[in-house]
N, C-alpha and C positions, 0 to 999 in steps of 0.2 A: 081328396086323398089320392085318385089314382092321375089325375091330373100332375100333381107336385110328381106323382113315380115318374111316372112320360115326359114331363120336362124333364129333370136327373137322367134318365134312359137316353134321351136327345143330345143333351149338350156335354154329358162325360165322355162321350165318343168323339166330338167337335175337341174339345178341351184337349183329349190327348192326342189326339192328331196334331193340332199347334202346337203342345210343346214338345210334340218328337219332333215336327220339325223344325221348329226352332234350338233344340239339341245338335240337331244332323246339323244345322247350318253350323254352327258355331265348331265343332267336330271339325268341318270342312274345311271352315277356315282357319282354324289353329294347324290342319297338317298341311294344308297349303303354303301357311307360313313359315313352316319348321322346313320345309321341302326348301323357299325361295332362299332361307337363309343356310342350310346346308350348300345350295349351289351359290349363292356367293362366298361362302368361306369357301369352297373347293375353286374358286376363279381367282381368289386371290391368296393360297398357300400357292396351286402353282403357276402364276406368276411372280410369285415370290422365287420360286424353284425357279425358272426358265430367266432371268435376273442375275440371281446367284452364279449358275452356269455361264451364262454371257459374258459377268464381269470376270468369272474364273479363266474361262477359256482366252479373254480378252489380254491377262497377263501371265499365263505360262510361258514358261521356260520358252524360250526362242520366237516370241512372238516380236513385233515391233516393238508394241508397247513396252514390252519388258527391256528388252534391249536399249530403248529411251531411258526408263529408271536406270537401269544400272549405269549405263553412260554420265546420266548427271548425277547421281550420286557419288561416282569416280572423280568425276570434275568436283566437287563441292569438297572431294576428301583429301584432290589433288591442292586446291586451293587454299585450304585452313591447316595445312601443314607449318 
């Protein structure tokens, strides 16, 4: 009888130490995951942004490129008159 207690007394402390940390691990690695995938959505909304901006700024009003457009559009509207 006090044998069976002293085992029980031994190995429910053993027991719960493995699965706290077998808890903590899994914890750790669901917020490490949540963390890697938050920094990859924030790397590619803004490059998404820094993109947008580029191709914006690329055809505003008196850039090259715009003044290309309008030219051949002019020619294209000159043409099918």
């Amino acid at each position: 009888m006090n044998t069976g207690r002293l085992l029980a007394w031994l190995t429910a402390p053993l027991v719960g130490v493995v699965v706290l940390g077998m808890l903590a691990v899994w914890l750790f690695k669901a917020l490490l995951g949540l963390a890697f995938y938050l920094l990859v959505g924030a790397l590619v909304a803004g490059g998404a942004v820094y993109l947008y901006r580029k191709a914006k700024r690329a055809v505003e009003p008196g850039s090259r490129n715009r003044r290309r457009i309008e030219a051949a559009a002019e020619t294209y509207r000159m043409r099918n008159r």
